[in-house]
N, C-alpha and C positions, 0 to 999 in steps of 0.2 A: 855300316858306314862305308862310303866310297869315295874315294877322288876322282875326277876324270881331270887330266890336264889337255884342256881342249880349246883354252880360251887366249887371247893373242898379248898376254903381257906375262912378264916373269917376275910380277906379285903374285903371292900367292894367300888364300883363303885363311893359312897359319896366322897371317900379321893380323889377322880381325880377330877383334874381341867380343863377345858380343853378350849382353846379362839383359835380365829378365826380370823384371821386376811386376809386383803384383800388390792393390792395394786389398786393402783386410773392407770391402764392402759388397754385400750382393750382387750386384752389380758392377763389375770391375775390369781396371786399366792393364794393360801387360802391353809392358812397352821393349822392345830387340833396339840396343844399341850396337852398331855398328862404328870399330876404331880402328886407324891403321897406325902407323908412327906419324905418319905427316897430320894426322887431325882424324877430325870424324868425316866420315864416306858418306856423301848424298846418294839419292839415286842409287838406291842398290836394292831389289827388288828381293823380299821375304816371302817364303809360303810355307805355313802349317797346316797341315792335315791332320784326321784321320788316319790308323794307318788300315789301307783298303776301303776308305771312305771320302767324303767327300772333304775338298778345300775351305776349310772356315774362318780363313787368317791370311789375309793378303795385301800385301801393298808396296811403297817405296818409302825410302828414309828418307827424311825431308835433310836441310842442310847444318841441321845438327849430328847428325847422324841417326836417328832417333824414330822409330816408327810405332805411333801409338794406337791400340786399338781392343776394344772389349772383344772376350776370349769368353770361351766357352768348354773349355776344360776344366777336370777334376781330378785331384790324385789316384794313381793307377792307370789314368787316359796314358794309351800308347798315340803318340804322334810321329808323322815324318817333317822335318825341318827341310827347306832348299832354299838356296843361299844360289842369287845368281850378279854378278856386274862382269863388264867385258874387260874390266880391268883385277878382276882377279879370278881363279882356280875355282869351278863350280863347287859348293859342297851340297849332298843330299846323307842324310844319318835319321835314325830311326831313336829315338826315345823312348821311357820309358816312364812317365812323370812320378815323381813321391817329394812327401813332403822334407823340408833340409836341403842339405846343401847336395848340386847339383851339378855331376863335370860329363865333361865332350869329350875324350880322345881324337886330337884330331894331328895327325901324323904321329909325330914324338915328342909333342908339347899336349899339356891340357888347361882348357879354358873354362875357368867357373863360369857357374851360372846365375850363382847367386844365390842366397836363401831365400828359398821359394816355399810360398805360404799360399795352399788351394783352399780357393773359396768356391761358393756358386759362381755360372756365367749368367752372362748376359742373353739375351735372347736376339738372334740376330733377325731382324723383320723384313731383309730384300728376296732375301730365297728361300729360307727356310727357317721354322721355328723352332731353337732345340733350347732343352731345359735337360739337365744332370738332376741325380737322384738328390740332392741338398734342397733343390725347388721344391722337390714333391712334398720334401718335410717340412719346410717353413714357409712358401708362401700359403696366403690367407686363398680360404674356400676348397683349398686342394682336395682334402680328402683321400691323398696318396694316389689318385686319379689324374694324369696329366692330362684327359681333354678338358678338366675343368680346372686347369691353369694356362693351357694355350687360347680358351674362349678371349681370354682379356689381351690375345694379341691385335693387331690393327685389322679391318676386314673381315674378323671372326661375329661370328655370334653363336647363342648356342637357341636351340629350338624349346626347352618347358626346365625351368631349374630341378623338376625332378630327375631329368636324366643331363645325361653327357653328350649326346648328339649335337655337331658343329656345323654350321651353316660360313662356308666361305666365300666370302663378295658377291651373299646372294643366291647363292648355289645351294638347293636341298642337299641334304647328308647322302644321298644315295648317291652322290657325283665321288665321294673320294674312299678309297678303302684303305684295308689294316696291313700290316707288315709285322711281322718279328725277324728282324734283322733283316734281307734284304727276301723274305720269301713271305708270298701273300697267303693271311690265313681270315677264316670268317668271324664276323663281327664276335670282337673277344670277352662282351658285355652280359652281366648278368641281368636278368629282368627287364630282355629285352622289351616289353613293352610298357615299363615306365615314361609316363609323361608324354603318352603318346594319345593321340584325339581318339581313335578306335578302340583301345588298348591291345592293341595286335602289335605282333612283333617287328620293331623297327629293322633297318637294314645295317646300319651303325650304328647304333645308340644303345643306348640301358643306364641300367640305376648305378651299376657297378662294376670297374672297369675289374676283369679276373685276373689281371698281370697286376698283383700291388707294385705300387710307386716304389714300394723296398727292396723290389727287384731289378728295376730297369737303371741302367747302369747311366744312356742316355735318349730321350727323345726327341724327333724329329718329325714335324709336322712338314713336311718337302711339299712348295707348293709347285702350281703345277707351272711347266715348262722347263724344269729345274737341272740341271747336271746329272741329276740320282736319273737315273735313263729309266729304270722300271718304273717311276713313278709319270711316266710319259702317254700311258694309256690307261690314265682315270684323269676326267673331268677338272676335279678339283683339288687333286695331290693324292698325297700319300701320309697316313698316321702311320709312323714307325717306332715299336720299341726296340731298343736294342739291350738286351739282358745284358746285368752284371756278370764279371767273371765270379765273382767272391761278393759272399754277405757275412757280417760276424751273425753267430749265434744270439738270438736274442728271441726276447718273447712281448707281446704287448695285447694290452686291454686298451679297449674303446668302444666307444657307441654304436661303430661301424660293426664291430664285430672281435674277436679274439685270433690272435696271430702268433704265430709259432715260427722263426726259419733257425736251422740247423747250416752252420759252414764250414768245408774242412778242405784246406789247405794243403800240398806238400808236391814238391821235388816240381813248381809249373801245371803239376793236376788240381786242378780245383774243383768240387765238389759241392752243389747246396742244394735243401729243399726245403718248399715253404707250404703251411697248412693255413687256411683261414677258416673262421663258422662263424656265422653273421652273427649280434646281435641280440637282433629281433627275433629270430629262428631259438637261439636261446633260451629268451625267454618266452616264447610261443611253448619250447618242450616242457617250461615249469609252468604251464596252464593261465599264466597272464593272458589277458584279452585286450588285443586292442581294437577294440567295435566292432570284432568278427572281421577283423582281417589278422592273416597270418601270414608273413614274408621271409622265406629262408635263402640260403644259399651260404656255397661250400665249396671250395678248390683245395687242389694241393697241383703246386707246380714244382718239376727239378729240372738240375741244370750239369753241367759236366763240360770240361771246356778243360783244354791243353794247349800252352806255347813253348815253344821251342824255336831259335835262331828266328823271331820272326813268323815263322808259321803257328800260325793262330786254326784250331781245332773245336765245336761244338757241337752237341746234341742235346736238344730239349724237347720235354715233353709238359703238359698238363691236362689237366680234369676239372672240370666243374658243373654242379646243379644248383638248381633254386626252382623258388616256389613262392606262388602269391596267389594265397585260398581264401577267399572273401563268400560272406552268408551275409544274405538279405537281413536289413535292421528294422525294428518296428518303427526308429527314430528316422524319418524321411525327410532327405534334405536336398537329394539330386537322385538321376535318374539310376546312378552304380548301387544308390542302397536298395533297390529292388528288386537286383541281382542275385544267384549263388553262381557264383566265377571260381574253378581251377584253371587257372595256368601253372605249367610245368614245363623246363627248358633244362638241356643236357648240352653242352658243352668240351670238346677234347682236340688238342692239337701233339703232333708230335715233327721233329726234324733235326737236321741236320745240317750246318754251312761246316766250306775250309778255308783258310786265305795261305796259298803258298809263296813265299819270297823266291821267287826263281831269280838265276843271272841274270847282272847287269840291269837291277832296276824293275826286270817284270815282276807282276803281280797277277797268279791264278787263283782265283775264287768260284766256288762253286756251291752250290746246296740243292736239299730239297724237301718239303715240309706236306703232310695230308693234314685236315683239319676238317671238323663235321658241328654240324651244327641245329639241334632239334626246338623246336618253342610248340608246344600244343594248351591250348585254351579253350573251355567249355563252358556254356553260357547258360544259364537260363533266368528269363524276365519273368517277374511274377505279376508285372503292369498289363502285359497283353497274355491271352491263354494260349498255350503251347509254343510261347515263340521262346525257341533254343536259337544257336549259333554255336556255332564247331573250327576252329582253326587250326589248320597243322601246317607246320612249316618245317622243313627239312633240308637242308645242305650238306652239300660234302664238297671239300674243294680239295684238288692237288695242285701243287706250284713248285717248279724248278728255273734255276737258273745257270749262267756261266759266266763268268766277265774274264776278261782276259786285256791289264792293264800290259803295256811296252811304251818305252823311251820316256817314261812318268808324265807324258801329257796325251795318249792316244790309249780309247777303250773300245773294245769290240768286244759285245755281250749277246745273247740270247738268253728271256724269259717265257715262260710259261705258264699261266694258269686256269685251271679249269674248274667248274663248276657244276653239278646235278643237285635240280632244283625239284622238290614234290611238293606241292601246294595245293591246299584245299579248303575251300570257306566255304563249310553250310550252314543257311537260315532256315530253321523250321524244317530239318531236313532233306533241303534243294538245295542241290548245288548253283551258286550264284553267279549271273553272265560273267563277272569279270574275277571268275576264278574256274578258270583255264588251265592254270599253270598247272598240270602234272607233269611231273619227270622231265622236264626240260633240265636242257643242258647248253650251256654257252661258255667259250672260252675263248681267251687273246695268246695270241704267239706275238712275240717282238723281238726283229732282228734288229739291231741299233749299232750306228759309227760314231764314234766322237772325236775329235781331234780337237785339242787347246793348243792355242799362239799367242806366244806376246814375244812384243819388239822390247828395246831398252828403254825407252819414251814412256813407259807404262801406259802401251795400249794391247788391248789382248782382244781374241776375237774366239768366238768357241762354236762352232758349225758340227751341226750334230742331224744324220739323216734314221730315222726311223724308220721301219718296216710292218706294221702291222694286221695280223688276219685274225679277223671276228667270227670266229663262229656263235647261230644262234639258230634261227627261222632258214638263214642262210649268210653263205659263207662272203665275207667282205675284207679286200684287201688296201689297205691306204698307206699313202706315202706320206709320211709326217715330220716334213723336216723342222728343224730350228737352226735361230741366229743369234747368238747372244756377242755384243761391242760391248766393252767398257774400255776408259780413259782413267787411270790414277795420275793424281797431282800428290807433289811431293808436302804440297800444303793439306795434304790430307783430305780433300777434297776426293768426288769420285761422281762419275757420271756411265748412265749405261743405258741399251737398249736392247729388249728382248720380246723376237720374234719367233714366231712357233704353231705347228698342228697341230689339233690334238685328235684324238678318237677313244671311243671307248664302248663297250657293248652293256646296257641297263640291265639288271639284272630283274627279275621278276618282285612283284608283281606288274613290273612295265613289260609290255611284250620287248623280247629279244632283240631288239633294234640297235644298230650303231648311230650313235649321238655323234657330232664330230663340232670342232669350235677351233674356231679360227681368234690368235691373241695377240694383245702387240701392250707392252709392261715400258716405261720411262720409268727412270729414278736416277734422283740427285743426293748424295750425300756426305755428310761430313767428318769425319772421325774427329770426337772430341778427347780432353784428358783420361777418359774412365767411362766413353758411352760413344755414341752415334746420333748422331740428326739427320732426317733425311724424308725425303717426298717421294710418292712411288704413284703416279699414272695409271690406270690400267683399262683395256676397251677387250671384252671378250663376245665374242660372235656365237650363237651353238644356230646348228643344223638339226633339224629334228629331234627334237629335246621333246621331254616328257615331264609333266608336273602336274599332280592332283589337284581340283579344284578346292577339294577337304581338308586332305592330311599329307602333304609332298614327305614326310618322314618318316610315315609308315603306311605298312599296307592297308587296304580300305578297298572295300568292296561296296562303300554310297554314291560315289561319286564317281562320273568317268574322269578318265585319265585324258590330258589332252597332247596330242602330239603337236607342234607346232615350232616356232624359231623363237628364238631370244638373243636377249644384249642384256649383259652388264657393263656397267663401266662407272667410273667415281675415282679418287683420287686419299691417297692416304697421306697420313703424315704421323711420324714418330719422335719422340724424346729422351733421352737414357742417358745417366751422369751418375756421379757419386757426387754429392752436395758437398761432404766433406767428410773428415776417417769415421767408419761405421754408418755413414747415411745413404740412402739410396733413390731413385725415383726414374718413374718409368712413365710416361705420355706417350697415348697416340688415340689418333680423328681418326674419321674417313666419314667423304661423303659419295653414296652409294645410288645409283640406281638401277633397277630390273626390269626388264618389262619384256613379256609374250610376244606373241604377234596378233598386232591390231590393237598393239598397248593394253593389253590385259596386263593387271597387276599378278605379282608374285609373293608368296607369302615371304619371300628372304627380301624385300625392297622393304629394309631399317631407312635408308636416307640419311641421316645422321647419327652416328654412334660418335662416344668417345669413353676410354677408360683411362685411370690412373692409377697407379701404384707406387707405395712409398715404403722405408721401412728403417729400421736402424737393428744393429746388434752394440749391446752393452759385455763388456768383459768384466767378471764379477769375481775376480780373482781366479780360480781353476774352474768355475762356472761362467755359464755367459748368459743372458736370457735377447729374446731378439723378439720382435716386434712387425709384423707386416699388416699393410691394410689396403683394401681394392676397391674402388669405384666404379660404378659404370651406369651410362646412362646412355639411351637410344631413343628414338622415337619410335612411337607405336606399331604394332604389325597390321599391314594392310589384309581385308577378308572383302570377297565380295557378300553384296546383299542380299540374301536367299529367300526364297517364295517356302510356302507351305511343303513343297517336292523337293525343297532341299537343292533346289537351282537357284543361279543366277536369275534374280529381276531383272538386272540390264547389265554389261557389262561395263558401263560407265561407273554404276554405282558402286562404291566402296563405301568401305566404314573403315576407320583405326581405333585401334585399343590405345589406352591411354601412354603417356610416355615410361619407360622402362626406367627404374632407376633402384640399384640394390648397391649397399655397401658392405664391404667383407671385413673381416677382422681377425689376425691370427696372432699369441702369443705364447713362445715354447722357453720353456726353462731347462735348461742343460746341465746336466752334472755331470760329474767324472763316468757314470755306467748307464744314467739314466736320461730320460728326457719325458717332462710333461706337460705336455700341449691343449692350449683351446682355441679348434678353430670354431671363426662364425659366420653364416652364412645367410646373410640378410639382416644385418646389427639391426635397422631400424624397423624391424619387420613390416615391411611395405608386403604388400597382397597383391603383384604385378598380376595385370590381365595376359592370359595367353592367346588360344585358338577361339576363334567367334564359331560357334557352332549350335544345333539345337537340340535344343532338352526336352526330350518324350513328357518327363514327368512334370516339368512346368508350364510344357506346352509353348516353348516361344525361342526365340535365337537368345545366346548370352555369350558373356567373353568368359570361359573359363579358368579361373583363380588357379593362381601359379603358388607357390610354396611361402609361406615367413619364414619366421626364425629360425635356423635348422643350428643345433650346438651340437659338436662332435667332444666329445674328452679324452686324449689318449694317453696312457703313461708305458713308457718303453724300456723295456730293460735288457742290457746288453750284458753277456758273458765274459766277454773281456773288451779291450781296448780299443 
């Protein structure tokens, strides 16, 4: 904590009072009262952060003193508080959040803060989507997988319910990539090509995300344009986990698989590691059959992380395989049971970040992380004679960064990361035209400036110039600035506009090419009691863009790939309250359009989506049980009309699959050590159509059948408290 006395009256920051109040629903109000002796203080501008991340918590007190607004913290979140009006003494201090009563030192008086009671947050929907480790455990469909709890945020979709791959405003999954804490690693999914039209390895997607949900401390889907400056050279943001410091000891059974983490504590060093083994692999090893398919997979991930005065210290590492061995069945139903399919995928990331608190406010950050990534698949059809197929896919990426925070609103960073890619698809033992890719290699440098301003009026202005060089085929340098305006009204209102370049280099199987997209984002919104309302705009331009006629999700060697331009642009809108104490609910639309050039359709043009989510927790004396459920409904995915050669008959013609509509359902019973949960996933078991594609063995185009009923059971048991 610091004073600076630099501001032009001789009140000072002492005479404020300021408590924090928090209501007991999933979705929840935390509201910063500001008090002097003469009344309550309007117009006094609040900001919580992160500490060495980004701002989540911003506004002015209206003229109660009173500034209300969903929060996205959970006990153990370290935050920094600033405290700014020209009529009083700046304060900026560093927290430390836990649950109970809670003081400030602030000169030689202390101010409570109130008994503070952490629940989950809110999901903020203008810049980023972040969900705490409470999400992963009780909202409905989770599966301890946070991209199959952000799909239900506004603008998302996800591409086949059997994997986690996200399509944002339109944008195939190969536009945004992964993160572990602010350093890029490769797709972190097991069974990468579940749910995929080829079943070849997706680029971000899989059946299983290998960081469980029991680990990440919090996530953030950073869309693109956003503050997070690394995330400024992908397409369509950035999925980021950011590991727990600390997991208690505990062990759990479920359907998913059997789970183990170990955590040990002392003197600031914290310590944990986590094992998982599927399921299915389970019971594959006690000779159960299911139709001649066998599906495994295995992790163990650790963790090590030290603070002191502020400076925050980490090194992680993990591991993981799986496996999906299917034999042809005499029982013929589609063209996979004619099949004998191995696929095999190896999986390992390891690094390191630091955050140092240097004088007077600065903030040095540093890391660096390697990560590698193998999928090989082996085919053979027993429908046509000799026809094999062979896929190997291989990455290895490095990724380093530097940020270097001064005067708490100015950031000057450099990232890096790089990629070698070996790729190989053969039919029938020929290598196929559009598998080229051996040993390529392509990587992004970014040099980035940011500077934040705000006046007292609550307008603030945030200009941020990018420097970016693509290496691939060949080396390309782009200037990518942004401009982000907002306007805070003391009525809680807020208004903003954000302008910005983007670039970014496609990784294989698109040739090595720089995409770049030009973006311009409006939003209006409201801060209510215990949530947010608000509308968000958005018109994105891309410059030679790449999208498969087939499969935009994964790779595919049927179809050429088209290089051409595109626009998205539609309009969203969001809902979030607490109905009243324990209730909760979540709304948000968008209406979306895609299109190529020459209005070719895209397989991410939904056109209309909407989701909802509700939920309540019940307190059952020292138990509690809670309750969440999800909706979601879209219109159907657009496919063109394909000839006998698996082309386009016209490019006018399209077909839609029927309209999308699944409901989720999750309820967890709580005890003093334990917790046992049923999530569901598709209650009314609807059979949504997916990818329109054709089928050798029936000989004709069909919409491929997406998943029913999927019921997970887990019961968790914890070591202590």
């Amino acid at each position: 904590m610091k004073t600076n006395d630099v501001l032009t009256s001789n009140r000072s920051i002492l005479s404020l009072i300021f408590l924090l109040f928090f209501q007991s629903a999933l979705i929840f109000g935390q509201s910063i009262k500001l008090i002097d002796a003469g009344g309550p203080v309007p117009e006094v501008y609040v900001r919580v952060q992160q500490v060495g991340g980004e701002v989540v918590l911003e506004g002015l007190t209206d003229n109660n003193g009173l500034f209300n607004a969903g929060m996205k913290f959970s006990a153990g979140d370290r935050v920094e508080l600033m405290i700014r009006h020209l009529s009083y003494t700046s304060l900026d201090t560093t927290l430390s959040l836990t649950d109970g009563l809670t003081t400030i030192p602030i000169g030689t008086a202390n101010y409570d803060l109130g008994a503070v009671t952490f629940v989950s947050g809110r999901i903020n929907k203008q810049r980023s989507v972040t969900l705490n480790q409470r999400d992963f455990l009780r909202l409905a469909s989770s599966f301890d997988d946070p991209s199959r709890v952000v799909v239900k945020a506004p603008g998302f979709t996800g591409t086949n319910d059997q994997n986690n791959s996200l399509s944002f405003r339109g944008m195939p999954s190969h536009y945004y990539k992964w993160q572990i804490g602010k350093l890029d690693i490769v797709n972190p999914n097991h069974l990468a090509n579940a749910g995929t039209l080829q079943d070849l390895a997706s680029v971000n997607g899989g059946g299983v995300n290998m960081v469980s949900g029991q680990l990440i401390n919090k996530y953030q889907y950073h869309l693109p344009g956003t503050t997070h400056a690394q995330s400024g050279n992908q397409l369509a943001g950035v999925s980021q986990m950011e590991l727990t410091d600390s997991i208690p000891s505990f062990v759990q059974a479920s359907l998913l698989g059997l789970e183990a983490g170990l955590g040990i504590n002392k003197n600031g060093h914290h310590f944990w590691a986590n094992y998982r083994y599927s399921f299915t692999g389970l019971l594959a090893d006690f000779g159960i059959d299911f139709g001649g398919e066998s599906i495994k997979f295995q992790d163990v991930i650790a963790n090590y992380s030290y603070e002191k005065n502020g400076n925050h210290s980490r090194v992680f590492g993990g591991w993981g395989n799986n496996s999906n061995l299917f034999t042809a069945r005499d029982s013929i139903t589609s063209f996979k049971d004619l099949q004998n399919i191995d696929y095999r995928g190896n999986t390992y990331f390891f690094g390191a970040e630091n955050t140092m608190k240097l004088s007077k406010g600065k903030v040095l950050s540093f890391g660096f992380a390697n990560s590698n990534k193998t999928a090989n698949r082996n085919s053979e059809s027993l429908l046509i004679i000799d026809d094999q197929s062979d896929f190997l896919l291989k990455q290895n990426m490095a990724s380093a960064y530097v940020d270097f925070e001064f005067f708490s609103n100015m950031n000057l960073g450099f990232n890096y990361s790089g990629s070698n890619f070996e790729m190989n698809y053969q039919r029938s033992g020929e290598v196929t035209q559009n598998s080229n890719v051996q040993n390529k290699q392509i990587s992004t440098s970014r040099l980035y400036y940011t500077i934040f301003c705000r006046s007292k009026n609550g307008f603030e202005l945030t200009p941020m110039l990018a420097v970016d060089m693509h290496t691939g085929v060949k080396t390309v340098l782009k200037f990518n600035p942004r401009l982000q305006v907002r306007k805070y009204f003391s009525t809680g209102y807020s208004v903003s506009a954000n302008l910005y370049n983007n670039s970014s280099v496609l990784a294989p199987p698109f040739d090595a090419q720089v995409v770049s997209s030009f973006n311009l984002e409006l939003n209006a919104e409201k801060t209510l009691k215990a949530g947010q309302v608000g509308i968000t705009g958005f018109y994105h331009n891309f410059s030679n863009t790449a999208n498969s006629l087939d499969d935009i999700w994964s790779y595919n060697a049927t179809i050429p790939i088209l290089n051409t331009d595109g626009i998205s642009r539609g309009i969203t809108f969001y809902l979030s309250d607490a109905i009243s104490e324990g209730w909760w609910y979540d709304v948000n639309a968008s209406l979306l359009t895609i299109k190529n050039q020459d209005d070719l359709p895209a397989l991410g043009d939904i056109r209309k989506s909407m989701n909802a989510q509700f939920g309540r927790t019940f307190q059952l004396g020292k138990r509690n049980l809670s309750i969440a459920a999800a909706f979601t409904m879209r219109d159907g995915q657009l496919s063109y009309v394909l000839d006998q050669n698996q082309l386009p008959v016209d490019n006018n013609r399209q077909i839609a699959s029927s309209p999308y509509i699944r409901l989720d359902l999750r309820v967890n019973y709580k005890m003093k050590r334990s917790m046992l949960s049923l999530d569901l996933q598709n209650v009314l078991n609807r059979v949504n159509e997916g990818a329109y594609a054709y089928d050798p063995y029936l000989n004709q185009y069909t919409f491929i059948q997406q998943l029913g009923l999927v019921p997970l059971v887990s019961y968790r048991y914890f070591f202590h408290k």
